[in-house]
C-alpha positions in Angstrom: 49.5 -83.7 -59.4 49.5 -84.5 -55.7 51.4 -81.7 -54.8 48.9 -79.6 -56.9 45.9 -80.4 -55.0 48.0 -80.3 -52.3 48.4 -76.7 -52.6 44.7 -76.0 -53.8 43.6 -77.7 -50.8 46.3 -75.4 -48.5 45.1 -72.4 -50.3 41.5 -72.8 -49.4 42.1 -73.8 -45.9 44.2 -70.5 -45.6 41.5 -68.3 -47.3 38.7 -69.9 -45.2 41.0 -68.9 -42.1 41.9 -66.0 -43.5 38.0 -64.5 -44.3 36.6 -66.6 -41.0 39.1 -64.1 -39.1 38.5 -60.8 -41.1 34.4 -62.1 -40.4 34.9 -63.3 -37.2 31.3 -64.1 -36.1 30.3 -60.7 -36.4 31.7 -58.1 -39.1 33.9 -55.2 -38.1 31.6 -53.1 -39.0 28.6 -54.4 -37.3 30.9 -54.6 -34.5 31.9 -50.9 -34.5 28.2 -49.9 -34.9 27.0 -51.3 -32.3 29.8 -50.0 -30.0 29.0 -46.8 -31.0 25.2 -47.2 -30.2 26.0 -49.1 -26.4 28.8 -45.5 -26.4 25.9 -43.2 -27.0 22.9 -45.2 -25.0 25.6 -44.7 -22.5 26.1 -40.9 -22.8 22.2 -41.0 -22.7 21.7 -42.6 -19.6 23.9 -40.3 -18.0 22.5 -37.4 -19.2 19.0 -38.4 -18.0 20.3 -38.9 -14.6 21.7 -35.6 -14.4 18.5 -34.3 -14.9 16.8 -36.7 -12.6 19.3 -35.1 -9.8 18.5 -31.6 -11.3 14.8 -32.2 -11.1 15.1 -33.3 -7.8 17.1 -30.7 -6.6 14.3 -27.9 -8.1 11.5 -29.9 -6.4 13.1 -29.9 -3.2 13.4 -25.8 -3.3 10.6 -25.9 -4.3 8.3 -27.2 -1.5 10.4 -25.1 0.3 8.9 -22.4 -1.1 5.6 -23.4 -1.0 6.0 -24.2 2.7 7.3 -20.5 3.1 4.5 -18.5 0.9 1.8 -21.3 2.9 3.4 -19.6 6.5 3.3 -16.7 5.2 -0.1 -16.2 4.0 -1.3 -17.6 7.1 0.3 -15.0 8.6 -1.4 -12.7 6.7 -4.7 -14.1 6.8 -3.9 -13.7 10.7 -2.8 -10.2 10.1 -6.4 -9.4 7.9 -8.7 -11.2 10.7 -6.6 -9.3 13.3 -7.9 -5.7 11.1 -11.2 -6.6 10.7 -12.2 -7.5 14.1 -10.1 -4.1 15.0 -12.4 -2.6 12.8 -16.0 -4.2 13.7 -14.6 -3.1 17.2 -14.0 0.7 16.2 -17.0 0.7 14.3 -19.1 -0.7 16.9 -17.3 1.8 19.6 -18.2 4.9 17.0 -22.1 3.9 16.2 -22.5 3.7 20.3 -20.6 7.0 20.9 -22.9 8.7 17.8 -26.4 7.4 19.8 -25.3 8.2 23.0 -24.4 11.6 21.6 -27.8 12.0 19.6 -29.4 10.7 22.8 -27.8 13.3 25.1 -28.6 16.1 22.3 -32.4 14.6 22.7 -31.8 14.9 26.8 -30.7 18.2 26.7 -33.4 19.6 23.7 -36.0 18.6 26.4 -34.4 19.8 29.3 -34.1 23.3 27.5 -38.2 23.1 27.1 -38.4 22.6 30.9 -35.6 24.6 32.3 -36.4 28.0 34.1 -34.2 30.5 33.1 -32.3 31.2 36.3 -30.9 27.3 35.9 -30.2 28.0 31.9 -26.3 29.1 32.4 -25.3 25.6 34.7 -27.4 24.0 31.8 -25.4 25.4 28.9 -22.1 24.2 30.6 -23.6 20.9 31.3 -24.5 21.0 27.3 -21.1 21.6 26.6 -19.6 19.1 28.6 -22.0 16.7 26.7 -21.0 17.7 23.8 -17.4 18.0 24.2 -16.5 14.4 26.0 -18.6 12.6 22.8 -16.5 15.0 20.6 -13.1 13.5 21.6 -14.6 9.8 22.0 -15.6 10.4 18.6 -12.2 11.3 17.9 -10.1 8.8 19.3 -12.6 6.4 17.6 -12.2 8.2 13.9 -8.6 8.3 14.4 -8.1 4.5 15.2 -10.7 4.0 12.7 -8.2 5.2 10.4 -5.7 3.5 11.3 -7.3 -0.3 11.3 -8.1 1.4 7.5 -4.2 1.8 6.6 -3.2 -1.4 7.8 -5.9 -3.0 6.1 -4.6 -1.7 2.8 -1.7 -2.2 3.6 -2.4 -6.0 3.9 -4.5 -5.9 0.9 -1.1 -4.5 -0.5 0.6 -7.3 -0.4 -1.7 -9.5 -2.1 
């Protein structure tokens, strides 16, 4: 009978050992789960620094364009303050060319009430000396005039 409960007693130690190291202090399974979930918090955290970097990286060009369309619209702002005074300019030169004109039309209107006709021919080519130097001012000014137009359109353009 000894060596009966003996060999109970061996038997149970042995199975005790034998689950206690299939169990361990955590199950296989357990185990293997959470492996898997530290295997993909891993993958995770990489990924997410990758597009950290990438999101960096697009920021980065991106300021740099900003800091390029900022330059140039300064440029252009440059460029459309640059027109306009051109133009005030052109349109003040053509407004004082048309009075001076009107006012040497006026000059000439009452000159030819006064004028005796043997002085009417030197007064005609004075007339058309008047009238021809306002002519080509008023030219030069229509044609720059113009121009300061086309560029500003051109400037607008762009926007």
């Amino acid at each position: 009978m000894k060596t009966w409960s003996v060999r109970r007693e061996v038997v149970a130690v042995l199975g005790m050992m034998v689950a206690g190291v299939s169990m361990g202090c955590v199950s296989s399974s357990s185990y293997e789960l959470a492996k898997s979930n530290a295997e993909n918090a891993k993958l995770l955290y990489q990924n997410e620094q990758r597009r950290s970097q990438e999101l960096a990286g697009t920021a980065k060009q991106m300021k740099l364009q900003l800091e390029t369309l900022e330059a140039t619209l300064r440029d252009t702002r440059e460029k459309l303050e640059r027109t306009d005074r051109d133009w005030r300019e052109t349109r003040d030169e053509l407004l004082r060319v048309k009075i001076e004109r009107e006012q040497q039309r006026r000059k000439i209107r009452v000159g030819d009430f006064l004028t005796r006709p043997e002085m009417e021919k030197p007064t005609l080519d004075v007339e058309s000396e008047a009238r021809f130097k306002p002519q080509v001012e008023s030219e030069d000014a229509k044609r720059r005039l113009k121009e300061l137009m086309q560029q500003l359109q051109s400037v607008l353009q762009q926007f």
